[in-house]
N, C-alpha and C positions, 0 to 999 in steps of 0.2 A: 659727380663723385665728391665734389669738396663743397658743399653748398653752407656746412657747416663752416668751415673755415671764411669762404666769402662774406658768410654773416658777421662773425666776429669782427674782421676787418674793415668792414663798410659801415657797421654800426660802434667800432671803438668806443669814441667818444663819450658815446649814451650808455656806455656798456661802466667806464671812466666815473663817469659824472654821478652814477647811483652808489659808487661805494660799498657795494655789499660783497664783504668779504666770501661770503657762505654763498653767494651767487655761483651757477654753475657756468654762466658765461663769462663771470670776472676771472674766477680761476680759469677757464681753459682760455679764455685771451692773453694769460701771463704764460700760459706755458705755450701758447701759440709762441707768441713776441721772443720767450727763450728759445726756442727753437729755431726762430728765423734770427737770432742771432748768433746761434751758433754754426747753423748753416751759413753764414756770411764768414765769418771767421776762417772755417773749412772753405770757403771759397765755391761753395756748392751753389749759392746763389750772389750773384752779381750785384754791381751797384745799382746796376739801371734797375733792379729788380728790389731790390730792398729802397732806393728812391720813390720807387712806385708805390709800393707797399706805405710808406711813411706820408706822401702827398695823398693815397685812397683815404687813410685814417684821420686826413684833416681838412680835407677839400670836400665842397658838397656833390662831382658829379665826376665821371670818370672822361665829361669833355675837358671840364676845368684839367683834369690830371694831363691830358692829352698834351695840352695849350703849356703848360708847365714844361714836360717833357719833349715837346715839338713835336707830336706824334698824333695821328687822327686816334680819334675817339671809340672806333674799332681796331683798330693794333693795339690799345692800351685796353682796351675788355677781352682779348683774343689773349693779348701775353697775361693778364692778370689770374683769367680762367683756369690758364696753364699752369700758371704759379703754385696757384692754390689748389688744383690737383695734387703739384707736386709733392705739397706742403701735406694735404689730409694721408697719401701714400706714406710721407714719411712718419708719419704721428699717429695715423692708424686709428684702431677701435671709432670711439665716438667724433672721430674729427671726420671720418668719411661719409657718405650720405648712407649706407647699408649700416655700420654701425653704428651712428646715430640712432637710426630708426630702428635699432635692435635694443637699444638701450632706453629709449622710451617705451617701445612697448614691451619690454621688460618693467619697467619702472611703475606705470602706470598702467597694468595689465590692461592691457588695449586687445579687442577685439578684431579679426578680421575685418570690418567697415570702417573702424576707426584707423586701422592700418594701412589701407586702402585710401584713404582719407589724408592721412598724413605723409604717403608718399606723394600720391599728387600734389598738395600745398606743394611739397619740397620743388616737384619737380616745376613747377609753375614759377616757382622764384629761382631757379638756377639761370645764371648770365651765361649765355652759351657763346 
């Protein structure tokens, strides 16, 4: 469901470092980060949970994050999964995996195989 948002987040940095304003990943990783920070504010995501989010976006592994937060390296992939579920439900359209993959093949008029093609990739990179 969120494979878009776990992207964003795990590749920040890279996302950072290129500068492209006109980037579709720069943009929706600002409005990702606004959003989880207004979700903190409202109290709707926790510290442990916004800590985690800020240690994903600058640690190379989710053991490293684990080690950080004193937590095995599956409870911190399991709560992070969940996170960012939670995060594409509230943000919607192209932040979910369904509409993502509605908005490129809208975009790039993409064929049945190619559609087919691009769910799979998704689903092959999702952190379960």
């Amino acid at each position: 469901m969120s494979w878009r948002v776990q992207a964003l987040l795990l590749n920040s940095e890279l996302i950072r470092t290129q500068s492209d304003i006109d980037s579709d990943d720069f943009n929706d990783l600002l409005v990702l980060e606004t959003k989880i920070k207004e979700l903190f504010k409202a109290g709707v995501i926790t510290a442990y949970e916004l800590n985690m989010i800020n240690l994903v976006q600058t640690t190379n592994s989710l053991e490293d994050v684990g080690r950080k937060l004193d937590r095995s390296r599956m409870a911190v992939s399991r709560d992070f999964v969940k996170l960012c579920n939670r995060l594409a439900f509230t943000l919607g359209n192209g932040f979910t995996d369904d509409g993502y993959i509605e908005d490129i093949i809208r975009r790039y008029r993409l064929d049945t195989e190619d559609e087919l093609l691009l769910k799979s990739f998704i689903q092959s990179k999702v952190k379960a």
